[in-house]
VOGU-3710 file (C-alpha; in Angstrom, 3 decimals, decimal comma):
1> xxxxxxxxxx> -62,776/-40,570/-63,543  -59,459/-40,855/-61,678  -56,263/-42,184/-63,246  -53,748/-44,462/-61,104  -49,890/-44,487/-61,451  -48,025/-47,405/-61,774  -43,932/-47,292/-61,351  -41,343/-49,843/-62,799  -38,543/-47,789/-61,204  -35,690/-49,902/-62,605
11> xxxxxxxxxx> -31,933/-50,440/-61,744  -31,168/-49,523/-65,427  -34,251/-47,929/-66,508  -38,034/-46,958/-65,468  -41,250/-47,482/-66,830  -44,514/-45,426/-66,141  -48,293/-46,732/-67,236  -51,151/-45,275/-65,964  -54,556/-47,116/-66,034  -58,265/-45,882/-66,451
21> xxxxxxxxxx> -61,300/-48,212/-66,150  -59,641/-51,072/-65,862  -57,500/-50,748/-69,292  -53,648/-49,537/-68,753  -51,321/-47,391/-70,995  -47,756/-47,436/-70,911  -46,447/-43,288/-70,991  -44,129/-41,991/-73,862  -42,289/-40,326/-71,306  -38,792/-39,883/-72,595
31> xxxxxxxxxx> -37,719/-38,434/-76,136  -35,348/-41,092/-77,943  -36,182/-43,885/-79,647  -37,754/-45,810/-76,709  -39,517/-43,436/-75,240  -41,894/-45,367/-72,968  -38,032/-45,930/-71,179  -36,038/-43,312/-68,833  -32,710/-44,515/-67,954  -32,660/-44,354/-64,075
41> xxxxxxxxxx> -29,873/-41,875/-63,826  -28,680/-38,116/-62,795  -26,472/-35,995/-63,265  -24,779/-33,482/-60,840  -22,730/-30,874/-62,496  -20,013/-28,793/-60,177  -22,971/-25,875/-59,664  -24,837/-28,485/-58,684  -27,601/-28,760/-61,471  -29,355/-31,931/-61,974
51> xxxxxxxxxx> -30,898/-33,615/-64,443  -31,857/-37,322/-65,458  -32,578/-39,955/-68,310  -31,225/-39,410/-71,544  -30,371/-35,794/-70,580  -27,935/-37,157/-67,825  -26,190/-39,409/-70,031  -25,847/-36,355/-72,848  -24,507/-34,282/-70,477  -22,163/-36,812/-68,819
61> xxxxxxxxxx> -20,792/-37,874/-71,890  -19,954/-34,177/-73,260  -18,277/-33,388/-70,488  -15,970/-36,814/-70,783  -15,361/-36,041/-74,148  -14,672/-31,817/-74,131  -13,304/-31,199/-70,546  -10,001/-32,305/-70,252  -9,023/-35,429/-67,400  -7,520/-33,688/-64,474
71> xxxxxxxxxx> -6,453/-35,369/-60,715  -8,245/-33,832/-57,784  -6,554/-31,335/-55,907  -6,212/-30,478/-52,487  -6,524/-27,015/-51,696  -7,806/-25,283/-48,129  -10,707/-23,324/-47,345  -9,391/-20,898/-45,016  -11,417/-22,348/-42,383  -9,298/-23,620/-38,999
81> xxxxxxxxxx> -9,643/-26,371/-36,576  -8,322/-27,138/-33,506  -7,166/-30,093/-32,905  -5,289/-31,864/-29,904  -1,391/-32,137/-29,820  0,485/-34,939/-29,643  0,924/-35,845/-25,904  4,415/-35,814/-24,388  5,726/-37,668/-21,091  4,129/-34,466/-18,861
91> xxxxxxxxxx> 0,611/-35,634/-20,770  -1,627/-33,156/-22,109  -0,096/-30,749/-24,736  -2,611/-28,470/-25,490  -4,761/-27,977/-29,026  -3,106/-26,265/-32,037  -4,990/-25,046/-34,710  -4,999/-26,422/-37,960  -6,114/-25,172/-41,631  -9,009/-27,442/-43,153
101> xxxxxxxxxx> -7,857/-29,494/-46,649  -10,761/-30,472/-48,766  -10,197/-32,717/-52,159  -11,811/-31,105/-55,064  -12,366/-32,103/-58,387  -11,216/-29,285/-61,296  -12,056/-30,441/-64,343  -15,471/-29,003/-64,751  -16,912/-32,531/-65,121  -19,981/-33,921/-63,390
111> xxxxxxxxxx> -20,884/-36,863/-61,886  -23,117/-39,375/-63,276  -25,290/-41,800/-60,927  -26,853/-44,666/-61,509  -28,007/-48,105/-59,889  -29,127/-46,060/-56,915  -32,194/-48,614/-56,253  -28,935/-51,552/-55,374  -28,281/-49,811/-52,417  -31,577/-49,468/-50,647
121> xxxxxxxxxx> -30,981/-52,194/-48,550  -28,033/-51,367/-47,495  -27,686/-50,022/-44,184  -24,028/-48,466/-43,451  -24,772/-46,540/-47,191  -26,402/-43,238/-46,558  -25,428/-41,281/-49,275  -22,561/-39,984/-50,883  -20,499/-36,267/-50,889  -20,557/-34,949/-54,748
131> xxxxxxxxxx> -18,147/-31,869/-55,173  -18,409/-31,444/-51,403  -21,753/-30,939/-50,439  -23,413/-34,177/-49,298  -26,548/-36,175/-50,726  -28,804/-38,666/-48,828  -29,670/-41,592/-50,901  -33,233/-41,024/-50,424  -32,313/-37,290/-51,298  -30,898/-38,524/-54,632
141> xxxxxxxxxx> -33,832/-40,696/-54,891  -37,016/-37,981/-54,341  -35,565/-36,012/-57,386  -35,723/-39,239/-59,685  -38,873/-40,283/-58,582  -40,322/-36,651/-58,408  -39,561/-36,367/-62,284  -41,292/-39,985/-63,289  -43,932/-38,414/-61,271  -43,739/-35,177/-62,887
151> xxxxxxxxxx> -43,630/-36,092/-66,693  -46,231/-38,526/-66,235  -49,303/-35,776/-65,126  -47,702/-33,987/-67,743  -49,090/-36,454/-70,215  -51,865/-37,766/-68,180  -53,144/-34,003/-67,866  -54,084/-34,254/-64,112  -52,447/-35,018/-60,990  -51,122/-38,582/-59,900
161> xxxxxxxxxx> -51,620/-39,028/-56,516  -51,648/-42,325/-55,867  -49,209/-44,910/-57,003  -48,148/-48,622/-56,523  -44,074/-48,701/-57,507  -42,684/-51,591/-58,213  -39,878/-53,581/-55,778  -37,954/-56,697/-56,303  -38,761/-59,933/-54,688  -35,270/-59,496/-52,866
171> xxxxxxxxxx> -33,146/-56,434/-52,840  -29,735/-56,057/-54,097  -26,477/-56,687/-51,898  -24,922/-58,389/-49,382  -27,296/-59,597/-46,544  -29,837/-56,489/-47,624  -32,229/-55,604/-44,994  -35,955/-55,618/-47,009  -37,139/-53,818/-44,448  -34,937/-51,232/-44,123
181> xxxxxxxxxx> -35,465/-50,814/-47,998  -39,012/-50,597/-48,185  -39,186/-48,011/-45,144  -36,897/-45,853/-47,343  -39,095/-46,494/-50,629  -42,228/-45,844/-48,529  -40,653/-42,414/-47,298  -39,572/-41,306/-50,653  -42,806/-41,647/-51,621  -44,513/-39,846/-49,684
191> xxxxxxxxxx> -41,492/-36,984/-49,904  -42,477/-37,127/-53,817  -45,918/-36,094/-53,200  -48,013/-38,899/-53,215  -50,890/-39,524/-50,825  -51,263/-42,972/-51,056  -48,804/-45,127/-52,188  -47,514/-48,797/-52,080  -44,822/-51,355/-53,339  -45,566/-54,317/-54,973
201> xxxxxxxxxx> -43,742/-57,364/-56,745  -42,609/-56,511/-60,166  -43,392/-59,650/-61,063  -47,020/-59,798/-59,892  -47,400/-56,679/-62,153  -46,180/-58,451/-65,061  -48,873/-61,389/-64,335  -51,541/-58,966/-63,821  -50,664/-57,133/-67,040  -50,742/-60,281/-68,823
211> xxxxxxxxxx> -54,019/-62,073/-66,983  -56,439/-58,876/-67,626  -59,285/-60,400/-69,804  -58,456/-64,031/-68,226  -61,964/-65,592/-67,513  -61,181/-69,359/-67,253  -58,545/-71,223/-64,562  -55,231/-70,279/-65,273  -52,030/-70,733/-63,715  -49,415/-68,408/-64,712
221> xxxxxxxxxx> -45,391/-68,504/-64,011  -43,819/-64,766/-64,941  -40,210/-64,844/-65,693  -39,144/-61,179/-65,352  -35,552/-61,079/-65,268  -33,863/-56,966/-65,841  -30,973/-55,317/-65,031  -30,523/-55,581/-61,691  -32,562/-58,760/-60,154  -34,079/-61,947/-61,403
231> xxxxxxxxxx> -37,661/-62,310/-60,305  -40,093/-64,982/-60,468  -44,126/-64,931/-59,602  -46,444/-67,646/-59,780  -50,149/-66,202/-60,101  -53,706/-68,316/-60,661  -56,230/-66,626/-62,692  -59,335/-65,223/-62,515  -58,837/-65,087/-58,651  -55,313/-63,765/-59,188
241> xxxxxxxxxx> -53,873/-65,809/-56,170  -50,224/-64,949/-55,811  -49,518/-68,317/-54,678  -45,417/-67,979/-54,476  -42,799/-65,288/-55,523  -39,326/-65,671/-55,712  -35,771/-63,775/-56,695  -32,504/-63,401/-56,801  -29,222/-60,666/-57,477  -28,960/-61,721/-60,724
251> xxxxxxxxxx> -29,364/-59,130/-63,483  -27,831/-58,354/-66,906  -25,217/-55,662/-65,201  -24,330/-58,629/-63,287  -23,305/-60,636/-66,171  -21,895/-57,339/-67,741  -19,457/-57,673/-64,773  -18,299/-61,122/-65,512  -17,333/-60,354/-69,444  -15,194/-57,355/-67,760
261> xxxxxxxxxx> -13,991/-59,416/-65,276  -12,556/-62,233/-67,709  -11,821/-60,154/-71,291  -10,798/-56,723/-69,931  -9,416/-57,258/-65,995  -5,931/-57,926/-67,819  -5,851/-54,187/-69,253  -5,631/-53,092/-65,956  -3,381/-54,992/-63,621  -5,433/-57,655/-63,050
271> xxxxxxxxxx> -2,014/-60,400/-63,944  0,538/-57,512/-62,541  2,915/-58,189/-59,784  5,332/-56,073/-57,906  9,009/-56,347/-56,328  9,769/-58,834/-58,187  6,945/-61,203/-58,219  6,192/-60,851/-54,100  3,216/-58,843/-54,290  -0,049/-58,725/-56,283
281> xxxxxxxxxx> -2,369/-55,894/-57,406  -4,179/-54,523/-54,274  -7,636/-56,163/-54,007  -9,803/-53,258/-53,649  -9,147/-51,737/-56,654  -9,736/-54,691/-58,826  -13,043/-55,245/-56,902  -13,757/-51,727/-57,536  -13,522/-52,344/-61,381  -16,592/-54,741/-61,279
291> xxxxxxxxxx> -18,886/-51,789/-62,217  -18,655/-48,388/-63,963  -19,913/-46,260/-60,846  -17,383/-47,958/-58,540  -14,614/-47,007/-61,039  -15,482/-43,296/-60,689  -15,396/-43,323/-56,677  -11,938/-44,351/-57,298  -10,801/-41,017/-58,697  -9,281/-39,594/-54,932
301> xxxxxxxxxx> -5,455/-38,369/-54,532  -5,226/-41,102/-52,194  -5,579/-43,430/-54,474  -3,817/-42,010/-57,699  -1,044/-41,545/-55,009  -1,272/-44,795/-54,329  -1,480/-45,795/-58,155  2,030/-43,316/-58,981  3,848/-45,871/-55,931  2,595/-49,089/-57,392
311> xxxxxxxxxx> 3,821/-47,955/-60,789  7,405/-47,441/-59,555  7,358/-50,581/-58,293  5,514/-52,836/-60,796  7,408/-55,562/-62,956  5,741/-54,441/-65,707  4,266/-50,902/-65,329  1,991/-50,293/-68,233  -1,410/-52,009/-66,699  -0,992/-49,927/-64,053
321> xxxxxxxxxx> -0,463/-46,634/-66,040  -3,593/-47,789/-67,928  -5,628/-48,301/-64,742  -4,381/-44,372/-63,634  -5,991/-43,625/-67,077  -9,289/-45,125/-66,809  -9,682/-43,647/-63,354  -8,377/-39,794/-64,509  -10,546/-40,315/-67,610  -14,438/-41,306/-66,375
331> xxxxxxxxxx> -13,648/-43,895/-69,436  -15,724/-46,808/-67,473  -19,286/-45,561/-68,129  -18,268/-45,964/-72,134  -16,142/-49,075/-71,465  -19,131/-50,713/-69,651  -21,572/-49,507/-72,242  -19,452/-51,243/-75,480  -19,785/-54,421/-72,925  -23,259/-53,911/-72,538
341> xxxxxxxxxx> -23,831/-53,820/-76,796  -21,577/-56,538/-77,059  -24,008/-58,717/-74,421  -26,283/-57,626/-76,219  -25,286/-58,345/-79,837  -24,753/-62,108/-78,676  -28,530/-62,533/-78,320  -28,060/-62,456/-82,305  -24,911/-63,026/-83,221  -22,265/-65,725/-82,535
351> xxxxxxxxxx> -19,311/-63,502/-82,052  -19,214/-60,029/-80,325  -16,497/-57,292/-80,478  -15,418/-55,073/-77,549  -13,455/-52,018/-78,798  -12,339/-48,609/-77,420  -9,203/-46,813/-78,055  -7,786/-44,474/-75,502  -4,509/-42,860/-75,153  -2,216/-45,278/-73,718
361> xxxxxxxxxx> -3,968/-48,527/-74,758  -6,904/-49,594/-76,618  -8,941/-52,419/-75,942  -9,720/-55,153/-78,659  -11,565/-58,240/-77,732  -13,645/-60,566/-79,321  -16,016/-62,653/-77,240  -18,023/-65,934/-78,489  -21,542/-66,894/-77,386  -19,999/-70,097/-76,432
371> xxxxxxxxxx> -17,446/-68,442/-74,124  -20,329/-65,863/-72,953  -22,955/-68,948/-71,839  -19,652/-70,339/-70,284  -19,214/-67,681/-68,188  -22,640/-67,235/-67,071  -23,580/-70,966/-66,424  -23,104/-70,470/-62,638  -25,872/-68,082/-62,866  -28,113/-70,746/-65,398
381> xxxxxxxxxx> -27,719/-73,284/-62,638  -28,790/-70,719/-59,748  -31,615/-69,884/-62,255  -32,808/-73,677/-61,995  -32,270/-73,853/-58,426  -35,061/-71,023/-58,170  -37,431/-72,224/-60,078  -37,255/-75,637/-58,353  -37,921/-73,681/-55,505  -40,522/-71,318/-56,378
391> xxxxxxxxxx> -42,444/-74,164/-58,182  -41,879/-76,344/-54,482  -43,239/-73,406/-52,452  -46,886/-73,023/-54,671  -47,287/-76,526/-54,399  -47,189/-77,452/-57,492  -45,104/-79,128/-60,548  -43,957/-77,731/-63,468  -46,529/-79,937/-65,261  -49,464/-78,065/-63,445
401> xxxxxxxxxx> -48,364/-74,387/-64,953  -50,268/-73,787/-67,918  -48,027/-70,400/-69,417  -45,238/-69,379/-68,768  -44,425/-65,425/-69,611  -40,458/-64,258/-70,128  -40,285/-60,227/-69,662  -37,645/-58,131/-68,686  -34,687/-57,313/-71,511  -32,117/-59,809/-70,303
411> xxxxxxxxxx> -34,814/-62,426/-70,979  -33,670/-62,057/-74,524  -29,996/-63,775/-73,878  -30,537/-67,393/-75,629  -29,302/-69,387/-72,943  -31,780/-68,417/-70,607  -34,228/-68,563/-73,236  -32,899/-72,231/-73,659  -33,242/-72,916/-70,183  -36,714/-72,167/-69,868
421> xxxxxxxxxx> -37,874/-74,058/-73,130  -35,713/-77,015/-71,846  -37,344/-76,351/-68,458  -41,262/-75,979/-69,450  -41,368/-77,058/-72,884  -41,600/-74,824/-75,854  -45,351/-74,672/-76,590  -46,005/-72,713/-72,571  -43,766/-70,000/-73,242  -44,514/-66,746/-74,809
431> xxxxxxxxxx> -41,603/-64,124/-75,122  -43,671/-60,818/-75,285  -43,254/-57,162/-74,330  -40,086/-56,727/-72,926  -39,499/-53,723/-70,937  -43,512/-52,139/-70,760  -45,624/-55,168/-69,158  -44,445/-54,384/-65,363  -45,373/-51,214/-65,291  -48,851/-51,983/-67,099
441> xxxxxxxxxx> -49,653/-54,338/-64,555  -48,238/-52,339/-61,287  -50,932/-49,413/-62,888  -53,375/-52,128/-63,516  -53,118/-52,908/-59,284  -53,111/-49,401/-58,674  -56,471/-49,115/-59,808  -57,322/-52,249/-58,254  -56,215/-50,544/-54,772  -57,096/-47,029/-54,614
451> xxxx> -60,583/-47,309/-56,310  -61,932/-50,162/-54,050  -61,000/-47,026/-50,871  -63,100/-44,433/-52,012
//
């Protein structure tokens, strides 16, 4: 009897289940203490080995810690290019040749990438050059896909042909083309090794993982709301109808973003000036601060150049000298994971501390839950808004859904907990698995799929 694959591949972190006449099992396929989770990352060292999950993140972090911060250099290859001269009144002045300057980083560190899956949509992003050799995003993406692939025959004990992965009800980013993302997903597949695969809603996994011994009329809203996207699914059972789906770029690193944005921006030049009050911190690099990966593309001689000239000129220097630090350093992955706990500890807790001391400052702040839900109440309205909306679209009211299901780990944060209790009424919600019943379910379709061809 054939097994079937099913794929949460998550902005933060992936889930693989794998289902058998008609009954799914979620895979132990990482070793830490939630091993059923990989975190959706790799890491590139300077010889260019790879590796991903908790591995990456090991790796990553021993080098931060061990391998002193050092500024790219510039250095030249030996190689020469000609290039034309600058013209002169008579016209054309002829080439000259010129000695090729590449930036390279010498600190022995690697890179660590993550949130690859938010860029899939994104058309003028192709890939990215890591210590001068270049990667295609779907290049990047075959060797994390390859391994979910990989560690999950190793426990299955056969090979795992076909797969359904899962996909968001929207894609990530500014005016993201969905097709242009699936085409990519579809290709990746296919470069992984799989001979039949296909995407699906994450959310319609989570309803199918939920509605599998369902026998009478049921009509089912799934709330699955992750790292990267909110997603929403309503699904009638037995028949499982998908009668709407719905989503939208709201995640948990989203609201990770707005606690650095409004605790820790300030550490970093957010409030500097320069000449005397006539010019503000350059836009670009406090837009760049909004997320830990950004931070590390900032670490280029242009731009510490750039930093060493603003810090002449500031009216009051340190913030900038601490910004050159947490560039030279790779200090945002850690800064952005103490956020991340302290999000986290607010689920519980009514006060949350952010701490991390680094050589020339050290950040200390102390966020409430009531300042937290503050700053994410644009994103409870929009929350609403889509649920209004998805509710509209199956023609139905809210009345009319019998259960509602909350997955995905951000699900957890009590305001949006509140919301949907304020929204449905307590007694139709049921706050179950977390992080495992999307990939149940996509496996759960899998089957459904592939063993209705043969």
């Amino acid at each position: 009897m054939s097994k079937y694959l099913g794929i949460d591949f998550g902005t933060t972190n992936s889930v693989c289940a794998i289902s058998e006449n008609g009954r799914s099992t979620v895979l132990k396929i990482e070793d830490n203490y939630q091993k059923e989770m990989l975190k959706s990352v790799i890491y590139v060292n300077p010889k260019h080995e790879m590796v991903v999950g908790k591995e990456a993140v090991r790796r990553y972090l021993w080098d931060v810690e061990n391998l002193p911060a050092t500024p790219p250099k510039r250095i030249t290859t030996g190689k020469m290019y000609k290039i034309v001269k600058n013209s002169t009144y008579g016209g054309f002045a002829g080439m000259i040749d010129v000695p090729e300057i590449i930036e390279v980083d010498t600190s022995g560190r690697g890179r660590l990438l993550q949130s690859l899956k938010s860029v899939l949509g994104n058309d003028s992003y192709t890939g990215t050059n890591i210590f001068n050799k270049y990667y295609a995003l779907e290049d990047l993406l075959v060797i994390l896909i390859k391994e979910l692939k990989n560690r999950s025959e190793q426990i299955a004990g056969e090979e795992l042909n076909k797969v359904i992965i899962g996909r968001p009800v929207r894609y990530v980013g500014n005016n993201p083309s969905e097709k242009l993302a699936v085409k990519r997903m579809e290709r990746i597949a296919k470069r992984v090794g799989f001979s039949a695969a296909k995407l699906e809603y994450e959310p319609v996994g989570a309803a199918l993982d939920f509605g599998i011994d369902i026998k009478k009329e049921l009509t089912v809203l799934v709330f699955d709301f992750g790292g990267g996207t909110l997603d929403v699914c309503i699904m009638r059972f037995p028949t499982q109808e998908i009668l709407a789906v719905s989503g939208r770029s709201i995640g948990g690193d989203l609201l990770n973003t707005e606690i650095f944005k409004n605790n820790l921006l300030h550490y970093f030049g957010a409030n500097t000036t320069f000449n005397q009050g006539n010019m503000e911190m350059p836009r670009h690099l406090m837009s760049a601060l909004e997320n830990w990966y950004s931070i590390s593309q900032l670490k280029t001689m242009r731009n510490i150049d750039s930093l060493e000239n603003l810090i002449s000129k500031a009216d009051q220097p340190q913030p900038v000298k601490n910004l050159r630090e947490l560039i030279l350093s790779d200090s945002g992955f850690n800064i952005y994971q103490k956020i991340d706990q302290a999000k986290i500890s607010l689920s519980t807790k009514e006060k949350a501390h952010i701490t991390f001391p680094s050589k020339s400052y050290t950040i200390d702040e102390t966020i409430s839950r009531k300042r937290f839900e503050h700053l994410i109440e644009p994103y409870l309205k929009e929350t609403k808004r889509m649920l209004d909306e998805v509710i509209k679209t199956a023609g139905l009211t809210k009345e009319e859904l019998d259960t509602v299901i909350a997955t995905g780990g951000s699900s957890n944060i009590p305001s949006f907990r509140n919301l949907l209790v304020t929204y449905f009424g307590s007694q139709k919600i049921r706050f179950g698995e977390n992080f495992t019943r999307v990939a149940s379910g996509l496996a759960l379709r899998s089957e459904q799929v592939f063993s209705a061809k043969l």
